[in-house]
PLY file of the C-alpha trace (Angstrom):
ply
format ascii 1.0
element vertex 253
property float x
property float y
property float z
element edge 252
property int vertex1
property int vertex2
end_header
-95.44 77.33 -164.06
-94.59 77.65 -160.60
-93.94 81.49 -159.46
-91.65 82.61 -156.35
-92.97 84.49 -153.71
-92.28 87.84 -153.77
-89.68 89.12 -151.38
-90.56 91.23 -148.55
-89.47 94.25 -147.73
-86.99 95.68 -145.17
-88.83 95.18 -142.11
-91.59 93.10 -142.77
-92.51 89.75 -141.70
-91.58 86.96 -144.50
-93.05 84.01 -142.39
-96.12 83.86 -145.11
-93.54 84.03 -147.85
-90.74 81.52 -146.17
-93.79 78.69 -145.84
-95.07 79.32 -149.51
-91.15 79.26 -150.59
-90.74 75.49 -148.96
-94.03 74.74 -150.16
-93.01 75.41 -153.88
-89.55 73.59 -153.56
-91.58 70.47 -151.96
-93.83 70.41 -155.25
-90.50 70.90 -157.30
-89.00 68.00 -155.35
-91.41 65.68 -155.36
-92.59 66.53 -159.01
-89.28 65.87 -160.16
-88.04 63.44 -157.73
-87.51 60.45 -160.54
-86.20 63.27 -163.25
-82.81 63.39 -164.97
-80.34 66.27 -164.09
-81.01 67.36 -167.34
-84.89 67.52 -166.55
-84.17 69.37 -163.23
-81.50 71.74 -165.22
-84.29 72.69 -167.16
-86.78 72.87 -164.93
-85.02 75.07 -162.61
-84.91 77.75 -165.84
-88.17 78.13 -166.30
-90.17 76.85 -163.40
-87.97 78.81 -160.54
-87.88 82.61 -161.36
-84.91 84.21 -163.28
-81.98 81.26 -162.05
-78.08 81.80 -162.18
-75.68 78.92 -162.67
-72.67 79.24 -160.03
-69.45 77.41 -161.41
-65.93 77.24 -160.18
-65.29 76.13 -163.44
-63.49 73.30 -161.47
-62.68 69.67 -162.00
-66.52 68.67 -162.82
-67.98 71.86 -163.30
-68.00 71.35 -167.22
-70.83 68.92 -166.42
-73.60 71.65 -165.65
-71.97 73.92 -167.98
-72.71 71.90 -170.85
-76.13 71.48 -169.42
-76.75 75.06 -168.96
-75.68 75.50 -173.00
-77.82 72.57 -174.39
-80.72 73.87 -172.54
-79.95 77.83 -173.09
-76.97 79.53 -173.97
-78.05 82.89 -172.26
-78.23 80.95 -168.97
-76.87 83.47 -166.36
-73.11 82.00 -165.46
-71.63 83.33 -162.17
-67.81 82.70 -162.03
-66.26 83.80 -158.60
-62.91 85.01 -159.20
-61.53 85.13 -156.19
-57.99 86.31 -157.51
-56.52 83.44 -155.29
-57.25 81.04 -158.06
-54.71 78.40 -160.27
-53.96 79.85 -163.55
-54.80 76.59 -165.21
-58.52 77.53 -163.46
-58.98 80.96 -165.52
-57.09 79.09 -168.65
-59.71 76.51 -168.31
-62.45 79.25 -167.45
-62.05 81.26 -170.91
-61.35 77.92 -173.24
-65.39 76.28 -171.88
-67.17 79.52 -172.12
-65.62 79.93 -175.64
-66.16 76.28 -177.05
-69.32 75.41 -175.35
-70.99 78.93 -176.49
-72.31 80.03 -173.12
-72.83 84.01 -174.34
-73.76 85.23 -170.59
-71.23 84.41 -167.98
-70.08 87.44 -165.64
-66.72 86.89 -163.90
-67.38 88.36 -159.92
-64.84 89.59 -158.03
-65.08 91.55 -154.53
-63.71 95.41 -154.69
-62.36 95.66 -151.05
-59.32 92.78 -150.49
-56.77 95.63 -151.49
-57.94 97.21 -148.24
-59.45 94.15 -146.15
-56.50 91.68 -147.14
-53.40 94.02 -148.13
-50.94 90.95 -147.68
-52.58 88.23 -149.41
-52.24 86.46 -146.27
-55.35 86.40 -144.86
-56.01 82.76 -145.80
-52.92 81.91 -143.36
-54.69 83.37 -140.37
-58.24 82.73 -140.81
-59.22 80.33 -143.64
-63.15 81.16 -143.07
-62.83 84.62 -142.89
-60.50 84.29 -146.80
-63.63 82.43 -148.01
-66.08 85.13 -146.89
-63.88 88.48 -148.18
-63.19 86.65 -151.53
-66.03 84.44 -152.47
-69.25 84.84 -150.25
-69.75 87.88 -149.93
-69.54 88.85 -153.65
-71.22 85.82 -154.88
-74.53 86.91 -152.41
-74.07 90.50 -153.50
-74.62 89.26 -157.05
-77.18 86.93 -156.61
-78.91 89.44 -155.32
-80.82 90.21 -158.55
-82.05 86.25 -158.72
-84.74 84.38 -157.60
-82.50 81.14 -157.63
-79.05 79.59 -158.35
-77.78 76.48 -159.27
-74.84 74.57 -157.84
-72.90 71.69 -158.51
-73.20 70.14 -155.44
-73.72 66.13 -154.87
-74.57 64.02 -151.89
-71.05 61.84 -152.77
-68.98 64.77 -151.63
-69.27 64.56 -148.38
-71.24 63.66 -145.02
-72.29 67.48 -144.94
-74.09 66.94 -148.37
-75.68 63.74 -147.60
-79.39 64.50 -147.69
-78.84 66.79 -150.70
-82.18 67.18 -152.57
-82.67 68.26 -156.28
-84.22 71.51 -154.82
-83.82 73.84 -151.45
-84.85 76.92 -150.15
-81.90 79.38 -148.96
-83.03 80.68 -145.79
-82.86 84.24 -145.19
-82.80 85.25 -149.10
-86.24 84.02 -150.36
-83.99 81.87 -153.06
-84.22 78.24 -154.71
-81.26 76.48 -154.74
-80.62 73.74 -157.16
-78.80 70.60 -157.29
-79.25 69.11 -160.61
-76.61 66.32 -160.07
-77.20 65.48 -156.50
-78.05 62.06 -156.67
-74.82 61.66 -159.37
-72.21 59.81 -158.43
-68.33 59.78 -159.15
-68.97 57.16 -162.26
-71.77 59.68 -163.96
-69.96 62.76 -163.75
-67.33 60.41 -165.80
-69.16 59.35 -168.22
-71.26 62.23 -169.28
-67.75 64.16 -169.38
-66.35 61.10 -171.85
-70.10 60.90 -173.77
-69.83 64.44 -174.57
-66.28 64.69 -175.25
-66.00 67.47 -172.35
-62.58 69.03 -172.01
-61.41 68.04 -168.18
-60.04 70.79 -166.44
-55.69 70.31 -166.60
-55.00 69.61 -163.19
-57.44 66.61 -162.72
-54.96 64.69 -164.50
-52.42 66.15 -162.10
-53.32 64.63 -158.66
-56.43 67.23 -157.91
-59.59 65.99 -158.07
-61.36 69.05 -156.28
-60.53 72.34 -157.02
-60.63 75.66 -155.37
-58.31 78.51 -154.76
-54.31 77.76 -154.84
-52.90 78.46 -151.63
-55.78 76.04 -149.93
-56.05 72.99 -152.32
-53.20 70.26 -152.45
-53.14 67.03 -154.64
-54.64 64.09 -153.29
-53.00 60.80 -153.06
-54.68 57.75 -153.81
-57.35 56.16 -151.82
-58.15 59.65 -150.47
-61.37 60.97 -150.25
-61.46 63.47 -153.73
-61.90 66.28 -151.10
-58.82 65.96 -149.09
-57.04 68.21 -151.06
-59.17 70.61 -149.88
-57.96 72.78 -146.39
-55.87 69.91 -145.98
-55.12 69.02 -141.75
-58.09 71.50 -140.85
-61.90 70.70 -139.84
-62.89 73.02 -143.09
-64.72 70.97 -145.62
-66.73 74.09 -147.27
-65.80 77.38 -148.61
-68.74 79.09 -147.10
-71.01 80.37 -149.34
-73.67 77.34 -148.62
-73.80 78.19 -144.93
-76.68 80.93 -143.73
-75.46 82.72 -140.27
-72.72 80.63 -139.72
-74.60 77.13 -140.44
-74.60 74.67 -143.51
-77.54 74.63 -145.30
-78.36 71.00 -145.36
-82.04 71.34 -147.25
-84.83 72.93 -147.43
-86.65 72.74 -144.50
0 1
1 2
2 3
3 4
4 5
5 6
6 7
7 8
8 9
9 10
10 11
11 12
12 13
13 14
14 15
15 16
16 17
17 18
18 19
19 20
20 21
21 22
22 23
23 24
24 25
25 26
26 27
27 28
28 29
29 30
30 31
31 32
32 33
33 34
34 35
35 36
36 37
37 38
38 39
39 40
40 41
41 42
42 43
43 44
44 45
45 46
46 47
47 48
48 49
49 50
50 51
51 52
52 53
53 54
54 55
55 56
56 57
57 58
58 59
59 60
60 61
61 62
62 63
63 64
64 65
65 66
66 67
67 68
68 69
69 70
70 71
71 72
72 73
73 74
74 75
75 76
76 77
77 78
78 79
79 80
80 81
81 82
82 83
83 84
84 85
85 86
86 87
87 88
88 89
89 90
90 91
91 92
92 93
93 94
94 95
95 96
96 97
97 98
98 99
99 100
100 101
101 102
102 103
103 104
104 105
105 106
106 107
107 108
108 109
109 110
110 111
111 112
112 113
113 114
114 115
115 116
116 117
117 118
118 119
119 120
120 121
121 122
122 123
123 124
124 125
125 126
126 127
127 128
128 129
129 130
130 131
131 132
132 133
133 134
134 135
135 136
136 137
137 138
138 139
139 140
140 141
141 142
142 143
143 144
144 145
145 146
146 147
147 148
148 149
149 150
150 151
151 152
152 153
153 154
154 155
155 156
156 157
157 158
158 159
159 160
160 161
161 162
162 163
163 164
164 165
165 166
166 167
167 168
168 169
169 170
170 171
171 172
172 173
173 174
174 175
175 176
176 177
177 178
178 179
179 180
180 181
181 182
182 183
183 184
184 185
185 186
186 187
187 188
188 189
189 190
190 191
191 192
192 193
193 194
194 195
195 196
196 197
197 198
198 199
199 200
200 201
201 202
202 203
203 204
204 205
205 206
206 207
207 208
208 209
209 210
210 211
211 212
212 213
213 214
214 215
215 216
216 217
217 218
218 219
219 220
220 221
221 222
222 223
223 224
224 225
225 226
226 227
227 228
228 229
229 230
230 231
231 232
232 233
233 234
234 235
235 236
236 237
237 238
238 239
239 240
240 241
241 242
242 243
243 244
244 245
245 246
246 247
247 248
248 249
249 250
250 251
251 252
């Protein structure tokens, strides 16, 4: 079993630890390179340190979810509430957890937008700095206790997620990232969903295809990319909490 370096402290250099870090996700990559999602799902829970799923519980989040419940129903789930979010989302939140018996999801929610956004209108004037208050910045404080998290992320999504690979290093954190469904495209995410009988989350079937919080996602018409409902008529294609100092994190080197 592969073990992650140990983080160093406050203070101290982490170059030996950063190399040994890529050096592990390079043997993860390459050792898994022709593997399901499943296989990657469950290598990530036992080969990559104590792992958290991250879900939106959005339009194909159900995917990973099931995944995560097959494989282990104790799987860490971190849901981002980022009070901001469609109704039909927390709806849709409670009814998965309950029927695909995932028995350790925490919802996460940051204590300070009473003082920091006091007019819910934050996401009017500065769209990045809405995703960082409500999302980032209390998704990294609890990942803090993990050596790795899994996303739903796939290289379809956009050009930003091109290169995705199955496994990357998070710079600056001494975490694994994983991408179980990467290489997945638009026609497997539909037809594990149908295979499984997976309940779709209520407003694909209403013109939104990707889902985040309501003020910033609008329904897409068709022959739209799935993602332009998201910060529609802005350069903003990410909410944030995949970038390290200001930068997307692309891979893991």
């Amino acid at each position: 079993m592969l073990r992650l370096a140990q983080k160093t402290p406050a203070g101290g250099s982490d170059g030996d630890d950063t190399a040994t870090l890529q050096d592990r996700v390079a043997t993860l990559n390459t050792r898994y390179r022709h593997h399901g999602a499943i296989d990657v799902m469950r290598a990530a829970l036992s080969e990559a340190g104590r792992v958290a799923l991250v879900s939106s519980f959005g339009a194909e989040s159900v995917v990973l979810l099931h995944m995560a419940a097959i494989s282990d129903p104790e799987t860490p789930v971190l849901f981002v509430d980022t009070e901001m979010l469609f109704t039909e989302t927390l709806v849709y939140q409670a009814e998965v957890t309950e029927r695909l018996g995932l028995r350790n999801v925490s919802i996460v929610r940051a204590a300070d937008i009473p003082a920091r956004d006091p007019d819910g209108l934050l996401h009017l004037r500065d769209a990045d700095a809405c995703c960082a208050l409500r999302k980032t910045a209390p998704l990294q404080a609890a990942l803090a206790r993990f050596d790795g998290w899994i996303t739903g992320r796939k290289r379809f999504q956009s050009g930003s997620r091109a290169a995705l690979d199955f496994f990357e290093t998070e710079p600056g954190a001494a975490r694994i990232k994983i991408n179980p469904l990467a290489h997945w495209t638009p026609g497997d995410v539909r037809d594990y969903m149908e295979e499984n009988r997976l309940p779709r989350h209520p407003l694909v079937a209403q013109g939104y295809p990707s889902i985040g919080c309501a003020p910033c996602t609008s329904q897409v018409r068709p022959g739209e990319d799935a993602r332009a409902g998201r910060w529609r008529n802005s350069r903003k294609d990410e909410c944030g909490i995949h970038f390290v100092d200001g930068k997307l994190v692309r891979n893991g080197t």
